[in-house]
ZADO-1210 file (C-alpha; in nm, 4 decimals, padded with zeros to 6 digits):
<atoms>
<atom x="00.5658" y="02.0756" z="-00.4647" code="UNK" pos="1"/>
<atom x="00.3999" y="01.7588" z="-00.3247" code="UNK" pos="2"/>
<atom x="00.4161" y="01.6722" z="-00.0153" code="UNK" pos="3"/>
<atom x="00.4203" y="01.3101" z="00.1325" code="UNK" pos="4"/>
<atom x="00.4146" y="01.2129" z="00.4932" code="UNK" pos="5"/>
<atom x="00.5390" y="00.8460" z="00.5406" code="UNK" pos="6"/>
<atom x="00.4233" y="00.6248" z="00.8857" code="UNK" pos="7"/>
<atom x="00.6804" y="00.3697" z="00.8643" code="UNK" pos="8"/>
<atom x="01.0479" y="00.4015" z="00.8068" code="UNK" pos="9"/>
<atom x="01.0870" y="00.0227" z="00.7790" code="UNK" pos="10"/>
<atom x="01.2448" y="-00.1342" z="00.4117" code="UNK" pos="11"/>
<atom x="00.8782" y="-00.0227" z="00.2794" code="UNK" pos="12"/>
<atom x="00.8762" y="00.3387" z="00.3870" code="UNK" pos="13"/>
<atom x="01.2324" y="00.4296" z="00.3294" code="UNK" pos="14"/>
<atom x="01.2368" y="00.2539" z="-00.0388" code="UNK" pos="15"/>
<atom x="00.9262" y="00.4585" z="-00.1366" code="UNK" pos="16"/>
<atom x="01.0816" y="00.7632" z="00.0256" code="UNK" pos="17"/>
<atom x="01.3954" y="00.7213" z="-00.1973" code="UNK" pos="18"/>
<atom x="01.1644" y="00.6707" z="-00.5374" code="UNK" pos="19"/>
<atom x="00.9116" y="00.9556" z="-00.4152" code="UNK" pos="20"/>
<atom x="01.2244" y="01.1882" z="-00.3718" code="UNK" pos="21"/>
<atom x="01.3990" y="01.0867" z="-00.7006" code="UNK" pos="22"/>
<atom x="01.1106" y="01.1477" z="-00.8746" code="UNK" pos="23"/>
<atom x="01.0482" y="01.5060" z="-00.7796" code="UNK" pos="24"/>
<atom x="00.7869" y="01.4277" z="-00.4173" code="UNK" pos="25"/>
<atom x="00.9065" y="01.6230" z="-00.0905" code="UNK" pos="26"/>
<atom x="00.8870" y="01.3708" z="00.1949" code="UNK" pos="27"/>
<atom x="00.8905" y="01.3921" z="00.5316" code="UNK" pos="28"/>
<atom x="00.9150" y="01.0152" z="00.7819" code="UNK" pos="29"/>
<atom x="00.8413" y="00.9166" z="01.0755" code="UNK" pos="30"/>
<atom x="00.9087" y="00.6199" z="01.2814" code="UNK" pos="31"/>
<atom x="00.7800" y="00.4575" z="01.6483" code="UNK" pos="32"/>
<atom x="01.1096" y="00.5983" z="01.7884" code="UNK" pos="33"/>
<atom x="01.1544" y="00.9284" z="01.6859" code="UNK" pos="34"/>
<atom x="01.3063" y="01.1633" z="01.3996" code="UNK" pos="35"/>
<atom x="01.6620" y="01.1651" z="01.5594" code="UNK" pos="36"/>
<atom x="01.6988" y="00.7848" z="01.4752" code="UNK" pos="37"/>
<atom x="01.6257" y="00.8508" z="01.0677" code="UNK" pos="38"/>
<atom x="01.9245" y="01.1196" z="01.0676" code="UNK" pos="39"/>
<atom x="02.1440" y="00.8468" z="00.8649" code="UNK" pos="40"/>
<atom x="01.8319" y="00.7793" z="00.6149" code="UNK" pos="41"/>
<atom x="01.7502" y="01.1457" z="00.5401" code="UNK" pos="42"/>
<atom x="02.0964" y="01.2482" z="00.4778" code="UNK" pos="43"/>
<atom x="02.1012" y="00.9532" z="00.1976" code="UNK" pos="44"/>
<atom x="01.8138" y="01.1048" z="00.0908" code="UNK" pos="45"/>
<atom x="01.8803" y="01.4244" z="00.0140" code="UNK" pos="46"/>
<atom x="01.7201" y="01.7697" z="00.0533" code="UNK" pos="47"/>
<atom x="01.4036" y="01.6331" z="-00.0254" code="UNK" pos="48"/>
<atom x="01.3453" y="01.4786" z="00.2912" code="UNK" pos="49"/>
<atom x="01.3196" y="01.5789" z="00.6338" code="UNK" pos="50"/>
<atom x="01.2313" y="01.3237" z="00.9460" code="UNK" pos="51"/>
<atom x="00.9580" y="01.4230" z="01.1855" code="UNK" pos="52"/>
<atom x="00.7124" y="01.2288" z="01.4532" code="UNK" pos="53"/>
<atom x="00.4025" y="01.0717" z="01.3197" code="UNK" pos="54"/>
<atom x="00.1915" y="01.3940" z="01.3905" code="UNK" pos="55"/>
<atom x="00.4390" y="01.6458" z="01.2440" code="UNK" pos="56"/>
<atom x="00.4601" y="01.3666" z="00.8799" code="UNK" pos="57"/>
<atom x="00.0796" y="01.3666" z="00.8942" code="UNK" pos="58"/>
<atom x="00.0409" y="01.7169" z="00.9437" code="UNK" pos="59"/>
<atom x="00.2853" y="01.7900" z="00.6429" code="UNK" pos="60"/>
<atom x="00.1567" y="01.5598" z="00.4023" code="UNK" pos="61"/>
<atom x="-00.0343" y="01.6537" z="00.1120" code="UNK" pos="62"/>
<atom x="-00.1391" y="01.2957" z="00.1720" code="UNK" pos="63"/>
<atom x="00.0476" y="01.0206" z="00.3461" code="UNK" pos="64"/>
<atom x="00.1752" y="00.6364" z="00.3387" code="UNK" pos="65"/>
<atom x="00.1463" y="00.4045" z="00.6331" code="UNK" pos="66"/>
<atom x="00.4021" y="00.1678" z="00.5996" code="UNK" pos="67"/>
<atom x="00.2827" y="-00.0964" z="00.8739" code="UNK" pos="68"/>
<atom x="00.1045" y="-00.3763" z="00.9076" code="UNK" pos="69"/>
<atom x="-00.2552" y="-00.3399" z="01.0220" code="UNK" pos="70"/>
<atom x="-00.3284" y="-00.3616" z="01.4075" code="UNK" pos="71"/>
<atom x="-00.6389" y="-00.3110" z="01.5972" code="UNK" pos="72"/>
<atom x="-00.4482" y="-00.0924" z="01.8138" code="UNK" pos="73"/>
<atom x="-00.2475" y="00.1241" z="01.6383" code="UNK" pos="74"/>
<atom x="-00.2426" y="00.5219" z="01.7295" code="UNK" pos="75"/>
<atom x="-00.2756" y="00.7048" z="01.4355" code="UNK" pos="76"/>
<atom x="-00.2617" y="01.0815" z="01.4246" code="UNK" pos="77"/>
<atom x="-00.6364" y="01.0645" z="01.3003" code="UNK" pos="78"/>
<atom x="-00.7082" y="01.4588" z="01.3247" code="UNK" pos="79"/>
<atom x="-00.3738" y="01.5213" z="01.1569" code="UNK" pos="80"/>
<atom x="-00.4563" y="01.2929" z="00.8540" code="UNK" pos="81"/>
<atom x="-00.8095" y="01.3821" z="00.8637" code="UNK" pos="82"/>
<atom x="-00.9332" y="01.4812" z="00.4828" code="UNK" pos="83"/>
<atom x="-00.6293" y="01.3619" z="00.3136" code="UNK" pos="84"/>
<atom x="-00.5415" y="01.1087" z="00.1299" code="UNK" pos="85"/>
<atom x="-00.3845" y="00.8013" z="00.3350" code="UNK" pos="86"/>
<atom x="-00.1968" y="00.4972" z="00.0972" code="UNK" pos="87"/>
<atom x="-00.2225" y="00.1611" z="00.2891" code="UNK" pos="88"/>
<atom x="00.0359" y="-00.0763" z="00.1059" code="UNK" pos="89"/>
<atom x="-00.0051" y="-00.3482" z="00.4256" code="UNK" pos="90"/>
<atom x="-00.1099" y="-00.7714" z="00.3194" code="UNK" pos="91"/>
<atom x="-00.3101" y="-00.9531" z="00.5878" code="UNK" pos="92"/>
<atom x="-00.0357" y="-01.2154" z="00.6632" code="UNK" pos="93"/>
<atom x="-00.1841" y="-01.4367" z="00.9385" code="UNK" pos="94"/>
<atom x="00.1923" y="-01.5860" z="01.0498" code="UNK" pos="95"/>
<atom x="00.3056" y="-01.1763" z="01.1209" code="UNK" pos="96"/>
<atom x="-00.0679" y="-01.0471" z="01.2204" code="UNK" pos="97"/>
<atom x="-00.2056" y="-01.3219" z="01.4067" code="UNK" pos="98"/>
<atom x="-00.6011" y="-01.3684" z="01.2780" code="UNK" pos="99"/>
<atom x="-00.8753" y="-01.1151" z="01.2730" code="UNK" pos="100"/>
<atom x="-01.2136" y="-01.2778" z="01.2416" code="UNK" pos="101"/>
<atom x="-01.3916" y="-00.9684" z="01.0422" code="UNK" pos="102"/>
<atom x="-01.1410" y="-01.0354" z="00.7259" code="UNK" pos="103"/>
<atom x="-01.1266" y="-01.4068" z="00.7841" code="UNK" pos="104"/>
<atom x="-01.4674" y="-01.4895" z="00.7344" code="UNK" pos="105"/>
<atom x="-01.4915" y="-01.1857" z="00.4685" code="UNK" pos="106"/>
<atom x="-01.6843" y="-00.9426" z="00.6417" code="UNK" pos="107"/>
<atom x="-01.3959" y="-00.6979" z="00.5555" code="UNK" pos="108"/>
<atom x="-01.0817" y="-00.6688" z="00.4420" code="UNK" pos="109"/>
<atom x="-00.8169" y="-00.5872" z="00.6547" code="UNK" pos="110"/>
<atom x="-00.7972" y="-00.2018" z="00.4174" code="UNK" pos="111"/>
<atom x="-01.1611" y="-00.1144" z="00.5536" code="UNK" pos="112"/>
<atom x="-01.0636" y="-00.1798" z="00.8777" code="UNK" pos="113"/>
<atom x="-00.7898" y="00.0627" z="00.8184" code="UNK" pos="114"/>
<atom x="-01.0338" y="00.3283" z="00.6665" code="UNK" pos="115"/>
<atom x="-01.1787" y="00.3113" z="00.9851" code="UNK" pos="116"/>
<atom x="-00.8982" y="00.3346" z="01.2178" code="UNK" pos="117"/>
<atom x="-00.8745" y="00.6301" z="01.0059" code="UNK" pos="118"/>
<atom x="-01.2487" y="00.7593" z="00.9316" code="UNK" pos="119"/>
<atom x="-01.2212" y="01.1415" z="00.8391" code="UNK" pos="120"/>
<atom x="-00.9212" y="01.0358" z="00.5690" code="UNK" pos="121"/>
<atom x="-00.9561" y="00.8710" z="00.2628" code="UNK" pos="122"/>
<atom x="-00.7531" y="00.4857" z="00.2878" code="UNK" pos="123"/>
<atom x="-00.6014" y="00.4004" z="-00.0725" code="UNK" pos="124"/>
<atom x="-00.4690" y="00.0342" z="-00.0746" code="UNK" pos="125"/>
<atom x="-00.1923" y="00.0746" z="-00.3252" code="UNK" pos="126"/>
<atom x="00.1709" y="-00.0560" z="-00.3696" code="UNK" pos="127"/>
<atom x="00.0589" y="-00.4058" z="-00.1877" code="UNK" pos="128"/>
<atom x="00.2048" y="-00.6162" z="-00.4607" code="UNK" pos="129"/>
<atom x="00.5506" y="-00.4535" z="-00.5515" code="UNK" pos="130"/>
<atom x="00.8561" y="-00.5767" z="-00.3727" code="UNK" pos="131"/>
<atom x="01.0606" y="-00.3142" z="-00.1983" code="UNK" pos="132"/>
<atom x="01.3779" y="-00.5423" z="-00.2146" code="UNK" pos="133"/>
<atom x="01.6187" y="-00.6974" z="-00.4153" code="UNK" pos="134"/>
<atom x="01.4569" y="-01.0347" z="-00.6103" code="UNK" pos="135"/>
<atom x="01.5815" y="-01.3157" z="-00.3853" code="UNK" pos="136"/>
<atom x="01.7102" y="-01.5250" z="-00.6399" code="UNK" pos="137"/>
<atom x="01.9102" y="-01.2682" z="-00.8818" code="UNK" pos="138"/>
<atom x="01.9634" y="-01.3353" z="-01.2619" code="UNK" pos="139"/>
<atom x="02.1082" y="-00.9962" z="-01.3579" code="UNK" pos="140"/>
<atom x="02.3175" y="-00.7222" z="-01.1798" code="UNK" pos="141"/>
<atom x="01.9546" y="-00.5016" z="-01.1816" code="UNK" pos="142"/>
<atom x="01.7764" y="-00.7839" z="-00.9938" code="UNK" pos="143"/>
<atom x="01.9511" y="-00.6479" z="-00.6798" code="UNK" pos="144"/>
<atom x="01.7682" y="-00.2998" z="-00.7415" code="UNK" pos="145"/>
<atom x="01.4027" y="-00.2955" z="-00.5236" code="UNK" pos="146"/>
<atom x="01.1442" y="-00.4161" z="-00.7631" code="UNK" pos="147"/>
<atom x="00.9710" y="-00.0682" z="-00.7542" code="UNK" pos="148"/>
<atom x="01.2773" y="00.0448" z="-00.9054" code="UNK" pos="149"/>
<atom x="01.3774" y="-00.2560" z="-01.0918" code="UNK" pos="150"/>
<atom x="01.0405" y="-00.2677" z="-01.2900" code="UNK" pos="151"/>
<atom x="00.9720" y="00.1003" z="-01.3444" code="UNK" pos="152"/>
<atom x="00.9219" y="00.1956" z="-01.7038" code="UNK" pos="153"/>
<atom x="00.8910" y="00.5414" z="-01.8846" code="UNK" pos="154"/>
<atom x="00.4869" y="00.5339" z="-02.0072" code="UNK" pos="155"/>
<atom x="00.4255" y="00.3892" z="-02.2979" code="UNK" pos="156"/>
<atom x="00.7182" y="00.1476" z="-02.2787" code="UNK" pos="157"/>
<atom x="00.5866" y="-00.2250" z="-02.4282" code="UNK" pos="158"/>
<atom x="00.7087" y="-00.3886" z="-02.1076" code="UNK" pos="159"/>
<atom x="00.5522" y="-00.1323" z="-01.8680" code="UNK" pos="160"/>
<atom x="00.4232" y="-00.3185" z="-01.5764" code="UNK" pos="161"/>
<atom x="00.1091" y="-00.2111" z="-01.3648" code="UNK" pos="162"/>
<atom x="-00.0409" y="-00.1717" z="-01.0347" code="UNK" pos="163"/>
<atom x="-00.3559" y="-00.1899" z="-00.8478" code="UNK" pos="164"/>
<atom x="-00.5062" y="00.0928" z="-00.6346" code="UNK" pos="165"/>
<atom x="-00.8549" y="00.0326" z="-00.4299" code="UNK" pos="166"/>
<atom x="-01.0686" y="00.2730" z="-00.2636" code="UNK" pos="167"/>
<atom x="-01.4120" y="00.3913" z="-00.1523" code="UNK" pos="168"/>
<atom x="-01.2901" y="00.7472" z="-00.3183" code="UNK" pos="169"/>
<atom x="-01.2614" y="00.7990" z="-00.6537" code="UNK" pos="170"/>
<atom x="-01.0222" y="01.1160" z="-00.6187" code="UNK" pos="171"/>
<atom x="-00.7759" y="00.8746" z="-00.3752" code="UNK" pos="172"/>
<atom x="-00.7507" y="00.6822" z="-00.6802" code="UNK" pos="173"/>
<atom x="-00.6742" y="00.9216" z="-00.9283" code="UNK" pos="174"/>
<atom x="-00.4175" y="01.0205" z="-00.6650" code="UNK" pos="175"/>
<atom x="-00.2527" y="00.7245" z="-00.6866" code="UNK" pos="176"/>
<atom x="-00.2760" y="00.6550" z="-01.0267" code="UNK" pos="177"/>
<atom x="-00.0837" y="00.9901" z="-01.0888" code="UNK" pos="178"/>
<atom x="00.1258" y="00.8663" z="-00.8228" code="UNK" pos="179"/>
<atom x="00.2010" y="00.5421" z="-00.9986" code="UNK" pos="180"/>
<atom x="00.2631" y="00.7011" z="-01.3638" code="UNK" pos="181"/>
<atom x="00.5218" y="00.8980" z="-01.1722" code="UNK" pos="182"/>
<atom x="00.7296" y="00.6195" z="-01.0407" code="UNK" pos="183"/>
<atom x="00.6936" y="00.4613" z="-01.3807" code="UNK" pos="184"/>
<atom x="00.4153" y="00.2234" z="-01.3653" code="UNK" pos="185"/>
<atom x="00.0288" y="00.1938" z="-01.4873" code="UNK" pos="186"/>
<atom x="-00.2428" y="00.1216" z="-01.2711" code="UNK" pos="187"/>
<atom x="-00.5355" y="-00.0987" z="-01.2431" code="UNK" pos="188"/>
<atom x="-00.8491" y="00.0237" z="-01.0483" code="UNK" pos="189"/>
<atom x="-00.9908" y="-00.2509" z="-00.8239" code="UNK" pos="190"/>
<atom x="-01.2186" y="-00.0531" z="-00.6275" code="UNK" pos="191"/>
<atom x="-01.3911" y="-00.0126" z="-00.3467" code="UNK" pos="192"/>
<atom x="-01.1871" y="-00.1159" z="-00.0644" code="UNK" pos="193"/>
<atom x="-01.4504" y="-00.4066" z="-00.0365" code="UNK" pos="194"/>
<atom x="-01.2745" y="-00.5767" z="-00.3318" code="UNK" pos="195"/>
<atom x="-00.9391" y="-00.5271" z="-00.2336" code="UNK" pos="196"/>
<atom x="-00.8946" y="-00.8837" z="-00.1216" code="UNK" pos="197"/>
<atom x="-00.8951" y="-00.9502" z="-00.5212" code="UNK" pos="198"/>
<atom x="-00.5110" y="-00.8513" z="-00.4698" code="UNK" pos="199"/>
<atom x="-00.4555" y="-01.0379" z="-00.1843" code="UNK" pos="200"/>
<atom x="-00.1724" y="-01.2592" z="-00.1411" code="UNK" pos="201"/>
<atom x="-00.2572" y="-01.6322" z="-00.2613" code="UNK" pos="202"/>
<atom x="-00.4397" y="-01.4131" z="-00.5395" code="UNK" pos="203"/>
<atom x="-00.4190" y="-01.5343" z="-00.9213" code="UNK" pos="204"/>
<atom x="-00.1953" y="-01.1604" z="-00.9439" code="UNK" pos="205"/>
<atom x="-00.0036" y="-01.2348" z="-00.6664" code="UNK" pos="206"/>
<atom x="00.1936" y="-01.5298" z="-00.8070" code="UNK" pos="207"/>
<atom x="00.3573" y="-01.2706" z="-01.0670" code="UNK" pos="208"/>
<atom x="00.4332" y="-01.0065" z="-00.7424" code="UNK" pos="209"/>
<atom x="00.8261" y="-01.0521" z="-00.8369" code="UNK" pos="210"/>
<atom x="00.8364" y="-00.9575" z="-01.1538" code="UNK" pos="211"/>
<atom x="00.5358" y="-00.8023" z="-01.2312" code="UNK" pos="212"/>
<atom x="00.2622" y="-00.8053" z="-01.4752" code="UNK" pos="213"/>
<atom x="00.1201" y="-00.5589" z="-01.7837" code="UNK" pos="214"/>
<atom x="-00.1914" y="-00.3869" z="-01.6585" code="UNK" pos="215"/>
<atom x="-00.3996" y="-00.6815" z="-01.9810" code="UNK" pos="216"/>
<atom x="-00.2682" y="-00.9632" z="-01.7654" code="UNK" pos="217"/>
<atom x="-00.3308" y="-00.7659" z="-01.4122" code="UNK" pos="218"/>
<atom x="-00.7008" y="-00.7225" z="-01.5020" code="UNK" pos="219"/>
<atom x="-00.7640" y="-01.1095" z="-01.6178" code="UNK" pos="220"/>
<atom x="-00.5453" y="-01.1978" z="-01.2601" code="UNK" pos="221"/>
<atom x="-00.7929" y="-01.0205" z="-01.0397" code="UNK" pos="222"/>
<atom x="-01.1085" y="-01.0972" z="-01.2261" code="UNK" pos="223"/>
<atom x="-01.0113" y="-01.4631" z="-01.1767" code="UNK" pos="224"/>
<atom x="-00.9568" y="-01.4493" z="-00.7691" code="UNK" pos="225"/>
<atom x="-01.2232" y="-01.6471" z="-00.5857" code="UNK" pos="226"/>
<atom x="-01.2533" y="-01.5468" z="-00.1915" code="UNK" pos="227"/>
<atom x="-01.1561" y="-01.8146" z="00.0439" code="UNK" pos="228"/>
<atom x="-01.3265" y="-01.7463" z="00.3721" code="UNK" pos="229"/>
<atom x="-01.3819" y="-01.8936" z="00.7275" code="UNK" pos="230"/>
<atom x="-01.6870" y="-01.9750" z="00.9410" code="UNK" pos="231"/>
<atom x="-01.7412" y="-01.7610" z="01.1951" code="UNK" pos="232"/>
<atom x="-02.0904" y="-01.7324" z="01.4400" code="UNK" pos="233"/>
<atom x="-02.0287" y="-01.3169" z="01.3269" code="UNK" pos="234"/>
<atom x="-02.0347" y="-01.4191" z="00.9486" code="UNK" pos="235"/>
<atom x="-02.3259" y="-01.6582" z="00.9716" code="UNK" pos="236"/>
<atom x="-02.5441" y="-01.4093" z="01.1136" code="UNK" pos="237"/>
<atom x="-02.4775" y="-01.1840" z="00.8703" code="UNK" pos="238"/>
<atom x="-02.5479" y="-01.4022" z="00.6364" code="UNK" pos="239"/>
<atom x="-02.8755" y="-01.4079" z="00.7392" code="UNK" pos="240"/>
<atom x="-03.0616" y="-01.7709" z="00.9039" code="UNK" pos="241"/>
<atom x="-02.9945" y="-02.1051" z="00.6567" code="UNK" pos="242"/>
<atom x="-03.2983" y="-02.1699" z="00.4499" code="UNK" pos="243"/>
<atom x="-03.5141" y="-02.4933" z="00.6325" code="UNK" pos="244"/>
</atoms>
């Protein structure tokens, strides 16, 4: 059986951790404070699940989930993660992150600089645009269900919603995508990483994050994104000099 090691135990990581384990995934979590603080979570969880520290999740996984916004100086269990598989499902959000200059003047996105806080893995950016909470204004009793649960179809259903997974490795996404089917949802390749801003907040595809979109609609969303950048000295030399 698959095995997932989740960074994070935050509403993200624990959400996914309860969909991975319904639908068949061993998990084992980790959190910043150590495995004797997700006792209460696991036991909700069920035999599927076990809590660790970040090392013993990495070292576990089959291929992992970091569950935590981007910073420049994170500790990762690099050697421990090295080879696999590693899902990013962090937004740049300026207000929580504070600015970095490489993705605001679109050098990079904020996923390559995770691929190379990470460079002997393989960084997915996947589950970015799926809410892991109840919808805030609720119409129906399921509305209070996490989207990822809420808008999970069988495949094939006419309402099936879909999801987009970028990489720089073609067998990350397949990963996912197999990943995705599982939880009940298509998917929508937006690779490489180098793209991945296409399914950015602000993003035509982000204004239908709450209730989703059919992988048709997904595609036209992301082909219509337009990159809003800043000026930076480090993006107008790589730009090259302005013409005289």
């Amino acid at each position: 059986m698959t095995t997932i090691g989740i960074l994070g135990a935050g509403q993200a990581g624990a959400t996914l951790a309860r969909v991975a384990t319904a639908a068949g995934y061993d998990v084992v979590i980790a959190n910043s404070r150590g495995p004797e603080t997700l006792r209460r979570l696991v036991n909700d969880l069920g035999r599927r699940a076990r809590a660790a520290y970040a090392a013993e999740a990495a070292a576990a996984a089959d291929f992992a989930v970091t569950a935590f916004p981007y910073a420049p100086g994170d500790r990762l269990p690099v050697q421990e993660l090295a080879g696999k598989v590693v899902i990013d499902n962090n937004n740049y959000m300026v207000w929580r992150d504070g600015n970095f200059p490489d993705v605001d003047s679109g050098l990079k996105t904020v996923h390559e600089l995770r691929q190379e806080q990470l460079p002997a893995s393989k960084v997915v950016k996947a589950f970015n645009h799926v809410q892991f909470h109840e919808r805030f204004h609720l119409r129906v009793p399921s509305d209070a269900l996490p989207a990822i649960m809420r808008l999970a179809r069988p495949a094939g259903a006419p309402d099936r919603k879909a999801l987009v997974v970028s990489s720089d490795y073609p067998e990350a996404v397949e990963l996912v995508t197999r990943f995705y089917d599982d939880l009940g949802f298509d998917a929508v390749d937006n690779s490489p990483l180098s793209e991945s801003w296409r399914s950015s907040p602000g993003t035509p595809m982000w204004r239908h994050h709450v209730d989703g979109q059919s992988r048709e609609e997904l595609i036209r969303n992301l082909q219509r994104a337009q990159r809003s950048v800043t000026s930076t000295p480090a993006a107008a030399q790589a730009k090259g000099p302005m013409p005289a």
